[in-house]
Backbone bond lengths (Angstrom), bond angles and torsions (degrees), N, CA, C in turn:
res aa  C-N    CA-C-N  psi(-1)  N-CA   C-N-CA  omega(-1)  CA-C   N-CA-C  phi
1 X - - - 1.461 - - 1.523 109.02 -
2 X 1.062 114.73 127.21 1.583 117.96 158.68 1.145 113.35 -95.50
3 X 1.829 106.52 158.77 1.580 123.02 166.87 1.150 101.04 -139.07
4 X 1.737 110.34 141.73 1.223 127.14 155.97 1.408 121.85 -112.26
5 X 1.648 92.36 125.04 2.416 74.91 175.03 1.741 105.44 -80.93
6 X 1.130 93.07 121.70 1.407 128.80 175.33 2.244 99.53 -42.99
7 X 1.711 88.44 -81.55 1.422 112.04 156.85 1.510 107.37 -142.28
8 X 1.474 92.96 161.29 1.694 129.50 176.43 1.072 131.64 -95.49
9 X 1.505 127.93 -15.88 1.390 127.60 -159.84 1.245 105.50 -106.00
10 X 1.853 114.18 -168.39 1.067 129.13 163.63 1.264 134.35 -95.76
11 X 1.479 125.54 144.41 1.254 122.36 -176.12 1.350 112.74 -0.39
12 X 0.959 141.82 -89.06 1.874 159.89 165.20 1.775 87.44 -8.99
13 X 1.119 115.09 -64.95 1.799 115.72 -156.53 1.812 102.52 88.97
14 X 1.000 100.56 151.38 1.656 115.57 179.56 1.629 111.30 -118.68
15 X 1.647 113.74 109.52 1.152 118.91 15.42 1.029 137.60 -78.90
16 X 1.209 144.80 141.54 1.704 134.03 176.29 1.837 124.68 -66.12
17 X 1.402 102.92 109.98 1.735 87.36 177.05 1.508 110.14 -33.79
18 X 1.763 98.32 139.26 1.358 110.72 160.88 1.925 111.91 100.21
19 X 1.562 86.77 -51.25 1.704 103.08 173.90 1.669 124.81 -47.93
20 X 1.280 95.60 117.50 1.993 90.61 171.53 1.598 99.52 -120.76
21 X 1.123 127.05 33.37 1.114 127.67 175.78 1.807 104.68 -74.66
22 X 1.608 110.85 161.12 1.248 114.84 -178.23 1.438 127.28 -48.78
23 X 1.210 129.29 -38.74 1.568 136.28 -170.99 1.681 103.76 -94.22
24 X 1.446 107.05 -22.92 2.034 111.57 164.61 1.405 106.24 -55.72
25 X 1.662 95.80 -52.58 1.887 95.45 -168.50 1.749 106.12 -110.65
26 X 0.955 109.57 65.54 1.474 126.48 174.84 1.600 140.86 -92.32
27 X 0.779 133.87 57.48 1.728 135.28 -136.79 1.200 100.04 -68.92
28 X 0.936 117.19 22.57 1.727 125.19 144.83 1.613 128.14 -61.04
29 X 1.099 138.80 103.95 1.473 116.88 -163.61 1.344 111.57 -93.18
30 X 1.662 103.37 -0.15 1.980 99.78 173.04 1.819 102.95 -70.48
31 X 1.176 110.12 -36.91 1.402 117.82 148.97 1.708 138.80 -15.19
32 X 1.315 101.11 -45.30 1.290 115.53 -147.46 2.351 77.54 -97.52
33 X 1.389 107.46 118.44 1.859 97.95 173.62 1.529 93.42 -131.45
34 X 1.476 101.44 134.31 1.525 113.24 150.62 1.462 100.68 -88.59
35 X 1.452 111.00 158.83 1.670 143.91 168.22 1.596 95.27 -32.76
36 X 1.104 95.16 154.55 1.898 113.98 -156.58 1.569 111.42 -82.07
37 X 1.520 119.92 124.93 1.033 106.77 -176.48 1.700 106.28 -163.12
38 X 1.375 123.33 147.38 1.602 110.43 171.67 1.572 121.73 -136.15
39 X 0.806 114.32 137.31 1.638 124.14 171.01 1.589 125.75 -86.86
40 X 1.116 105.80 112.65 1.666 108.73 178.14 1.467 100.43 -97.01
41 X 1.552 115.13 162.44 1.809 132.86 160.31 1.138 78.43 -149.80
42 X 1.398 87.71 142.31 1.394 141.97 173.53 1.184 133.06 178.48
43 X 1.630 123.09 105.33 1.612 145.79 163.02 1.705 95.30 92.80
44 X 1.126 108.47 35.20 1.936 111.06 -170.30 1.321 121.47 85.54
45 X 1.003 123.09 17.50 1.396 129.33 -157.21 1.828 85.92 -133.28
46 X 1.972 100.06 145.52 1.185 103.87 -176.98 1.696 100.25 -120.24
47 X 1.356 134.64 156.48 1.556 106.99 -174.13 1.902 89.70 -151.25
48 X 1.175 122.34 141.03 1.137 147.01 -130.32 2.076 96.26 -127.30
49 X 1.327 116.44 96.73 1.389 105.41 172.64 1.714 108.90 -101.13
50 X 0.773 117.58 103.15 1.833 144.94 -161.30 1.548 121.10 39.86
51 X 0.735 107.64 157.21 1.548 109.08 -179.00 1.523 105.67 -118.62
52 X 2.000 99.41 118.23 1.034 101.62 176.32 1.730 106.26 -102.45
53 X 2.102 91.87 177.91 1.440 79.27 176.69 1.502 133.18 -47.19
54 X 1.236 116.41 -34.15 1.878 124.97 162.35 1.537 114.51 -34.53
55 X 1.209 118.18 -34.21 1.354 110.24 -145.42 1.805 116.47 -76.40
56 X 1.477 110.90 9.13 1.778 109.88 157.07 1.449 95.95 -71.44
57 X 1.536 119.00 -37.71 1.890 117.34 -142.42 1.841 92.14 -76.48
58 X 1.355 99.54 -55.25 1.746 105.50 171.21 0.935 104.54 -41.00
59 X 1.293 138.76 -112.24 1.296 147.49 -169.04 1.353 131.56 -26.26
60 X 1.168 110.86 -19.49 1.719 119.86 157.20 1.438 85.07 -79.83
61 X 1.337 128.34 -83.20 1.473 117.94 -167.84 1.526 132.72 -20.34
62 X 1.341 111.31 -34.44 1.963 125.04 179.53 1.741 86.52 -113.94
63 X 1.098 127.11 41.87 1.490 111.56 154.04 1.358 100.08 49.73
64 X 1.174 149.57 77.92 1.537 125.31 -179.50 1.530 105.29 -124.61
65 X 1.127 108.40 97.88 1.420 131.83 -162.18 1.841 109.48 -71.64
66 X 1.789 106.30 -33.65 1.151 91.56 -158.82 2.116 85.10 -142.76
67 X 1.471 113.54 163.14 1.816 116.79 -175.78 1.554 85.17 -172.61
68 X 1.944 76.20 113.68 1.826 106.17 173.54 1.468 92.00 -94.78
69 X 1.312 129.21 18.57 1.908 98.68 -170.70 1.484 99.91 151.23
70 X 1.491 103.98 131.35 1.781 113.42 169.30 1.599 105.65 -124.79
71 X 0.917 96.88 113.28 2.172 110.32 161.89 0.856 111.85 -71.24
72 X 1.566 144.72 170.55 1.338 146.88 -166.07 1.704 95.80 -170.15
73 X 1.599 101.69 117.33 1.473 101.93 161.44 1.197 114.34 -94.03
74 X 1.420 127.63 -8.17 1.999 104.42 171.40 1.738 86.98 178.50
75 X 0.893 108.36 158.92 1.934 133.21 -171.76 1.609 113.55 -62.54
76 X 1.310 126.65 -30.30 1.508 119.89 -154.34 1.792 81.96 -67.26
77 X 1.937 92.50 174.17 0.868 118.29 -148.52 1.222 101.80 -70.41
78 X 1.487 111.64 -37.44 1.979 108.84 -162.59 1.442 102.33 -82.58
79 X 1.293 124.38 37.09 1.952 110.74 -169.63 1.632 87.68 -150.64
80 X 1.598 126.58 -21.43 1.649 129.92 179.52 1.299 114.09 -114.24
81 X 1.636 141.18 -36.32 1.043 137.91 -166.28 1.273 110.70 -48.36
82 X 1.178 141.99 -55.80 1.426 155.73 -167.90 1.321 120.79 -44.68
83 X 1.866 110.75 -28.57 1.485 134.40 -171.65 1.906 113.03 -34.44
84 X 0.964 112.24 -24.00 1.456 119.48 -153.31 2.003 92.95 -100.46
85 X 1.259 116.01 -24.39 1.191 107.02 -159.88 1.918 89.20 -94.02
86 X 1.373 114.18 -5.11 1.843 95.76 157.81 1.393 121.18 -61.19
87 X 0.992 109.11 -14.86 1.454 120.87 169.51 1.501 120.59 -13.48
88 X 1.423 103.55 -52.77 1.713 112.03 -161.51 1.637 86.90 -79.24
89 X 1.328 132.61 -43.50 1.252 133.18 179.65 1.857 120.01 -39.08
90 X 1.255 86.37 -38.97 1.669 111.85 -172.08 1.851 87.60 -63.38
91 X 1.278 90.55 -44.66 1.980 96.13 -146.34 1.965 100.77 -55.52
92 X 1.845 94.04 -48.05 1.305 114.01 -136.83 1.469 103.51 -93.36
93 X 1.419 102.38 -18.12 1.897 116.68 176.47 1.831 103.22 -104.70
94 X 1.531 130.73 -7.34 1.236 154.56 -176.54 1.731 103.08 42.48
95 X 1.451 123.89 55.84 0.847 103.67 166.04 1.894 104.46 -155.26
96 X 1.147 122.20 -179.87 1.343 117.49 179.22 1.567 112.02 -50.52
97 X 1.675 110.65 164.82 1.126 119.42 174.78 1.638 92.04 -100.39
98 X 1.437 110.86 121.13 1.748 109.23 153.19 1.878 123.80 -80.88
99 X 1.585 101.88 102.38 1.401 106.18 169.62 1.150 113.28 -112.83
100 X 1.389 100.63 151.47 1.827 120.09 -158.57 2.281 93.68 -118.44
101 X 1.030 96.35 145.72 1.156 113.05 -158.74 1.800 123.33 -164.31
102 X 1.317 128.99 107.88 1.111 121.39 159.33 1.505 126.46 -33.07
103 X 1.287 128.27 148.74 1.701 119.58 -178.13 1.675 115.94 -48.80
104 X 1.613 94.30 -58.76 1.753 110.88 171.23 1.959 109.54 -40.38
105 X 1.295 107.90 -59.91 1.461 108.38 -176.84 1.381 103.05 -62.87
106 X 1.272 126.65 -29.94 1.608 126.21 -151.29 1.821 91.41 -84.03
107 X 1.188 114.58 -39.92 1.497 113.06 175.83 1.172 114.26 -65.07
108 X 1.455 133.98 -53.33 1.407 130.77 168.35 1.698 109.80 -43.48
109 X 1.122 109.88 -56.59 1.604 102.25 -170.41 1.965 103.84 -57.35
110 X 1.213 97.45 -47.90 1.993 97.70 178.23 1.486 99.63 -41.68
111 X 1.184 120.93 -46.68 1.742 130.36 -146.12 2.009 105.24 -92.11
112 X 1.558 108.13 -17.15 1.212 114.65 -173.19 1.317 98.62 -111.63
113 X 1.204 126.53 -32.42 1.851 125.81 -176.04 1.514 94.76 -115.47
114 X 1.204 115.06 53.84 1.758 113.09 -171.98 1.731 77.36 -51.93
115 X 1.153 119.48 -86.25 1.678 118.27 -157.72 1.164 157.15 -19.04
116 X 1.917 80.82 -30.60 1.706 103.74 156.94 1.221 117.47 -79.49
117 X 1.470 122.75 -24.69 1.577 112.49 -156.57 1.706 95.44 -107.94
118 X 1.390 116.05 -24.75 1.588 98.14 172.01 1.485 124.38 -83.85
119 X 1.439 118.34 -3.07 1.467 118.22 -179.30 1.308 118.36 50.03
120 X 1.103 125.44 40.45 1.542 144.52 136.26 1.226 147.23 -69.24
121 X 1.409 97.66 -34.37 1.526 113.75 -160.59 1.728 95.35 -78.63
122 X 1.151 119.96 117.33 1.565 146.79 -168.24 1.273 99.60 -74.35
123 X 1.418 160.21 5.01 1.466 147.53 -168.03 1.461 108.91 -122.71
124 X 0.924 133.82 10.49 1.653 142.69 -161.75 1.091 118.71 39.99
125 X 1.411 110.64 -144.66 1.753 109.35 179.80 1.202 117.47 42.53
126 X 1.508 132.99 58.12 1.254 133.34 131.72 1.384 105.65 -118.78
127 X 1.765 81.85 -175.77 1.570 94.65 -162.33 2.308 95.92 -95.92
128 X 0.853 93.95 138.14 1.882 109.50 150.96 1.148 125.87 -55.02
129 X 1.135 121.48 136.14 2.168 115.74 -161.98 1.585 82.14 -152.10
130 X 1.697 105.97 128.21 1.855 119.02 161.38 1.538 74.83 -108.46
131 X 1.189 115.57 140.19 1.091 148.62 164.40 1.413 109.04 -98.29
132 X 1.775 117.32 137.11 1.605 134.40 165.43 1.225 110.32 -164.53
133 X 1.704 81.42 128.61 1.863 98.52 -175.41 1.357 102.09 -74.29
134 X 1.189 98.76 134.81 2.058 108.05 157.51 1.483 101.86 -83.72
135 X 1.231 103.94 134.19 1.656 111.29 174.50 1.813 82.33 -157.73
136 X 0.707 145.25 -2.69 1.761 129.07 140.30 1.691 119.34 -157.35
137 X 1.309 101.62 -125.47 1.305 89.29 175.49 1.517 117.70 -86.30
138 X 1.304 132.19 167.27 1.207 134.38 -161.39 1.542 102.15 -162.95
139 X 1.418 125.72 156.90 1.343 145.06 163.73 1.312 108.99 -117.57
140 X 1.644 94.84 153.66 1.327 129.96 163.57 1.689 118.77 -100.58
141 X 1.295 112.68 73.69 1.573 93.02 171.90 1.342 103.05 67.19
142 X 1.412 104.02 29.88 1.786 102.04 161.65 1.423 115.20 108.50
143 X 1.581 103.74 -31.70 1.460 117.04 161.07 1.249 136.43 -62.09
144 X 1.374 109.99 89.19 1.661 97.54 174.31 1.339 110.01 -54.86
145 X 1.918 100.73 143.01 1.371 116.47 157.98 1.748 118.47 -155.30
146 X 1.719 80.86 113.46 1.532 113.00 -170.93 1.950 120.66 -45.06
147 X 0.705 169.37 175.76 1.317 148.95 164.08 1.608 94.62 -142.42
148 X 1.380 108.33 137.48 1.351 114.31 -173.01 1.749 106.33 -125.45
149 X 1.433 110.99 132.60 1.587 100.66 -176.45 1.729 104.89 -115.83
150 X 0.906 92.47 142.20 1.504 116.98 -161.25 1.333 118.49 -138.72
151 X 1.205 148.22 177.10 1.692 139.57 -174.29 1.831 117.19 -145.45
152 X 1.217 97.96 150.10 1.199 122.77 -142.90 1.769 87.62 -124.24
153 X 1.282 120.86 61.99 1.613 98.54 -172.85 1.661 110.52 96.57
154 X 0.945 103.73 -116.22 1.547 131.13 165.87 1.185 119.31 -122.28
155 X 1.299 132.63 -0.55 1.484 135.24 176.81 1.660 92.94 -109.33
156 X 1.684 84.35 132.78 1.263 95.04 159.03 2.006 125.55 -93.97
157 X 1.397 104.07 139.60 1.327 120.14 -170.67 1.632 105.98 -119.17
158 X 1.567 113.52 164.13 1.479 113.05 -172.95 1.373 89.70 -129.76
159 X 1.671 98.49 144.01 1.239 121.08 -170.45 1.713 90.24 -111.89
160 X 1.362 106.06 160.48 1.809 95.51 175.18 1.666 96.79 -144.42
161 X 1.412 90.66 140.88 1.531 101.13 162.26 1.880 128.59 -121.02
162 X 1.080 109.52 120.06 1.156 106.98 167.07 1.960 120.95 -119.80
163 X 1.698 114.14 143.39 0.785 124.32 -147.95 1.743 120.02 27.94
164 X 0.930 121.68 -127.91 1.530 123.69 -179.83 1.864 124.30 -87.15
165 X 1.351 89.64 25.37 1.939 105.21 164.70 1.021 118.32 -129.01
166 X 1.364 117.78 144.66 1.463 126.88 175.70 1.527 103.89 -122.53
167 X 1.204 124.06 138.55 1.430 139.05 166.81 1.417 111.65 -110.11
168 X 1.505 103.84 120.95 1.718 107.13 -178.85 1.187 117.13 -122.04
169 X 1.139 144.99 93.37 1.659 134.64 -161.09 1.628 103.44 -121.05
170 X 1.179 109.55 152.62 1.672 137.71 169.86 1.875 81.87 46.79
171 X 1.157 117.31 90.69 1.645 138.26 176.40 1.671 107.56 -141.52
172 X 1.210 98.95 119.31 1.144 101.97 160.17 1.716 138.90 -120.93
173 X 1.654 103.91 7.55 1.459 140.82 -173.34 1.323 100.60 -160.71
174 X 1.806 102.26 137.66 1.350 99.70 153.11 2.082 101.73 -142.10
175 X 1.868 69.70 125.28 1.593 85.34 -174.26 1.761 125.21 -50.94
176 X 1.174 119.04 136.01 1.682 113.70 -168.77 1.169 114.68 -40.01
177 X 1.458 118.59 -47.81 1.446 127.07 175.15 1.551 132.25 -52.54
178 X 1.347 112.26 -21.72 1.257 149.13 156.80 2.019 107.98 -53.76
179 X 1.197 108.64 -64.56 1.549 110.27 -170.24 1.417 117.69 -40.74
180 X 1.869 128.35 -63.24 1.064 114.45 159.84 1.178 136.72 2.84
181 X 1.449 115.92 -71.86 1.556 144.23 -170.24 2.019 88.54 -64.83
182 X 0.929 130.61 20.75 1.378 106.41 -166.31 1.505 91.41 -150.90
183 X 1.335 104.39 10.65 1.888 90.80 172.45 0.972 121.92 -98.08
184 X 1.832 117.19 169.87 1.885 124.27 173.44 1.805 84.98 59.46
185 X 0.979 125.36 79.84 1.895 123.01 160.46 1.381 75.49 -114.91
186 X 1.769 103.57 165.39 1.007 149.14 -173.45 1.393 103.10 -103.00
187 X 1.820 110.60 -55.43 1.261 132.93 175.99 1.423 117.74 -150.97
188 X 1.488 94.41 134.75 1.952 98.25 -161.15 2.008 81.04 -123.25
189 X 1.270 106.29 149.79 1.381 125.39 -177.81 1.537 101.56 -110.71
190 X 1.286 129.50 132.94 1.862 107.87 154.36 1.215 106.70 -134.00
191 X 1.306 106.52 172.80 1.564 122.24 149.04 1.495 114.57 -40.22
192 X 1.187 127.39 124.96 1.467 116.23 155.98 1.256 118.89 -149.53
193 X 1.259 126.41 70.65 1.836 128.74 -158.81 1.401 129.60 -61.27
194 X 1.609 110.59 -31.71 1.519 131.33 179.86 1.123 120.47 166.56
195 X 1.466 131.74 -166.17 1.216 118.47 -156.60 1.670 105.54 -100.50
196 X 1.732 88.42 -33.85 1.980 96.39 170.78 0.950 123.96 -60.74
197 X 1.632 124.46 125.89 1.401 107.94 176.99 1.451 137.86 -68.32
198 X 1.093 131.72 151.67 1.332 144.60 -169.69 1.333 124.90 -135.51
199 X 1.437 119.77 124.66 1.592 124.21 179.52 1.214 139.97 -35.62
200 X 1.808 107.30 -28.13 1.387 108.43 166.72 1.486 108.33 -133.19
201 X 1.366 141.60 31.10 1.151 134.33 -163.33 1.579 108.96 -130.43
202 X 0.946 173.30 107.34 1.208 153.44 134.31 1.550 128.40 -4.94
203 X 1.680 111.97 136.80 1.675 91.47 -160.82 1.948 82.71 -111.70
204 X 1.177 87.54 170.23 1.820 96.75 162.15 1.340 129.45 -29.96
205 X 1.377 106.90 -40.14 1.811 107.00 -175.53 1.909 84.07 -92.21
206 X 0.758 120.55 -80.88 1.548 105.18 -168.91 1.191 113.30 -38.24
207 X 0.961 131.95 -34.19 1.772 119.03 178.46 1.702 102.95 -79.10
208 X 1.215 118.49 -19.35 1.212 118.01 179.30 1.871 119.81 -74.64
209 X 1.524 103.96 -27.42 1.095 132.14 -152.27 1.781 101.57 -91.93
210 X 1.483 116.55 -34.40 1.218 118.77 -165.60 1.845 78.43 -101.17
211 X 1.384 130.09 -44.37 1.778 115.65 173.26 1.557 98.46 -26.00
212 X 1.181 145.03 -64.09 1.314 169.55 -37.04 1.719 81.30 -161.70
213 X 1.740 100.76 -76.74 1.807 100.90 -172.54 1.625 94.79 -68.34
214 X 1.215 146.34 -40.79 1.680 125.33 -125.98 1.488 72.99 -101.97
215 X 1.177 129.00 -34.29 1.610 95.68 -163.71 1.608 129.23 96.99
216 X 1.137 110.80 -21.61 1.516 105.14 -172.96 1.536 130.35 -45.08
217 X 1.341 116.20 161.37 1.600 99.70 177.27 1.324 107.31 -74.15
218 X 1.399 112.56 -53.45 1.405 91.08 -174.86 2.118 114.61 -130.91
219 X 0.975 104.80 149.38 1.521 99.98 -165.66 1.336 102.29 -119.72
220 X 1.626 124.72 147.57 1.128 137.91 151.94 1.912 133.59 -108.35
221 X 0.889 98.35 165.45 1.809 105.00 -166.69 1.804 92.18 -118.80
222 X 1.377 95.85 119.63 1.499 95.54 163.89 1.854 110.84 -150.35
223 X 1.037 104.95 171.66 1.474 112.92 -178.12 2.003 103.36 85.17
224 X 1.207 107.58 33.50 1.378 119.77 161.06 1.550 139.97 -32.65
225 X 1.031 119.62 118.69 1.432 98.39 167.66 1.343 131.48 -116.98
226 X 0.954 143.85 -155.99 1.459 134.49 -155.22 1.741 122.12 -102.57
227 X 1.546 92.15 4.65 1.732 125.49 163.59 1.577 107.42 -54.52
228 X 1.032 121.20 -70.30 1.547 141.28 -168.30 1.381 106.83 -90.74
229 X 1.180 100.56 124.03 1.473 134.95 -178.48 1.503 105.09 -81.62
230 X 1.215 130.21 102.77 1.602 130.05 -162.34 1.645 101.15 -52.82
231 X 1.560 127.38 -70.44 1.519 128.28 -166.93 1.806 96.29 -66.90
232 X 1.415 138.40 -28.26 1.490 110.68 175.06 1.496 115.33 -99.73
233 X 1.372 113.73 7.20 1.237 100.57 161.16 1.608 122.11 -85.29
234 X 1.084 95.22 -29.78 1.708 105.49 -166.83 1.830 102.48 -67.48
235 X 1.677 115.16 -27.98 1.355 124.69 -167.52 1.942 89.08 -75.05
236 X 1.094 130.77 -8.93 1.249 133.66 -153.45 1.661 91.41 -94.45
237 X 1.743 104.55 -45.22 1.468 115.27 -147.27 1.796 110.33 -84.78
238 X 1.331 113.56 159.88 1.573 102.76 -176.73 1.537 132.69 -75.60
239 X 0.751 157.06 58.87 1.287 160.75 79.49 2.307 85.06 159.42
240 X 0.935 119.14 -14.75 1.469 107.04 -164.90 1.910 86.48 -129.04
241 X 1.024 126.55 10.37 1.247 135.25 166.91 1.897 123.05 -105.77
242 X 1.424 122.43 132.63 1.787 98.29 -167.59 1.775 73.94 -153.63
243 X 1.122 87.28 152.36 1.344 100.25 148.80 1.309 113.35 -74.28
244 X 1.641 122.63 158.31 1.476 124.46 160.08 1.325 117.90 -109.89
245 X 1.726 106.63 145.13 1.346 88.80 179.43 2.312 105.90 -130.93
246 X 1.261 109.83 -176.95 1.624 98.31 -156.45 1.528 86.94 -73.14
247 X 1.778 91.00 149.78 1.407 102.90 176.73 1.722 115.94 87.23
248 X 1.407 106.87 1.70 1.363 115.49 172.46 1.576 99.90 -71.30
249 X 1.506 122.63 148.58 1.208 119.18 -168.86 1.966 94.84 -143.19
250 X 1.346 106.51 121.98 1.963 98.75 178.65 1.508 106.91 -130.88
251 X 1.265 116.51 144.41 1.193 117.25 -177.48 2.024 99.35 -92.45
252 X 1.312 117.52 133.45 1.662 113.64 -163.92 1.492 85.38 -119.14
């Protein structure tokens, strides 16, 4: 299986309007994050973990010619906006987009893309959506993929694992009952926004801290913000820990 991070950053994206701070104006391009997002392959099949507003700019960026499927861990804007630009996918493979979705998320997306999902809207050019609720585990074409719920604040969000990766984004707790589902990875992804703490995000030492129990071989930091300096944070981090940055590509 491969992964690509799609994007790395935080809501905002780096650089941040307005910001002239050091890691905004950085000519570093591990630096440079669109809104959070990842791409799996596996067995020919391409699979889509949310679509943020970025996700035309990504996806021209990795050539991405072809999308069997988008998952969705939770509704805000920087992880759904993008939904409409599968569109060309719809056009060019001529058939629905299959998105996977908790009930709660699955209503927001009906209620935010009313247009796609009631098949009304008279002007064409949208995209096609098969809709499927996650309410446990589920496959892809044979692939199990585990869904892990975890919290975001006070909202709960789903983390997903398939074979020996877990992807965890915008987490700021992960409930005990939750850990299980997160052992023997190969490669574990998290939240890790900065070092200050924050109400719904995970900071560096906590994402560092649960690396610590799960064990994985190797771990990544994503959903960044414009705190952390990509090359001096990583000199900080332990040798099987990195930040990620867009356009990172791993074979799992």
């Amino acid at each position: 299986m491969k992964l690509t991070f799609l994007g790395t950053g935080t809501s905002t994206g780096v650089p941040t309007l307005t910001c002239h701070c050091a890691v905004c104006e950085s000519p570093d391009p591990h630096d440079k994050r669109t809104r959070p997002s990842i791409l799996l392959e596996f067995d020919g099949r391409a699979v889509v973990i949310d679509t943020s507003p970025d996700f035309r700019a990504q996806a021209l960026r990795e050539k991405l010619e072809r999308l069997d499927a988008v998952l969705f861990t939770h509704s805000h804007v920087d992880h759904v906006m993008g939904l409409d630009d599968v569109r060309m996918y719809c056009f060019r493979q001529n058939q629905a987009m299959p998105i996977y979705a908790d009930p709660g998320v699955m209503a927001d997306l009906r209620r935010i893309f009313a247009y796609v999902f009631d098949q009304t809207y008279p002007y064409g050019g949208i995209p096609k959506v098969e809709p499927h609720l996650i309410e446990g585990p589920f496959d892809l074409w044979g692939e199990p993929v585990t869904p892990i719920r975890v919290l975001h604040g006070n909202l709960p969000v789903l983390a997903f694992r398939l074979r020996d990766f877990a992807y965890i984004t915008d987490c700021s707790a992960i409930p005990e009952e939750s850990f299980a589902a997160l052992a023997s990875l190969d490669v574990l992804v998290l939240d890790a926004l900065r070092h200050k703490p924050h109400p719904t995000h995970s900071t560096i030492e906590q994402s560092l801290a649960w690396v610590d129990r799960l064990k994985p071989r190797r771990a990544y930091f994503t959903h960044i913000a414009h705190e952390l300096a990509h090359e001096a944070t990583n000199a900080t981090l332990p040798p099987n820990v990195r930040l990620a940055y867009d356009g990172l590509k791993l074979e799992i």
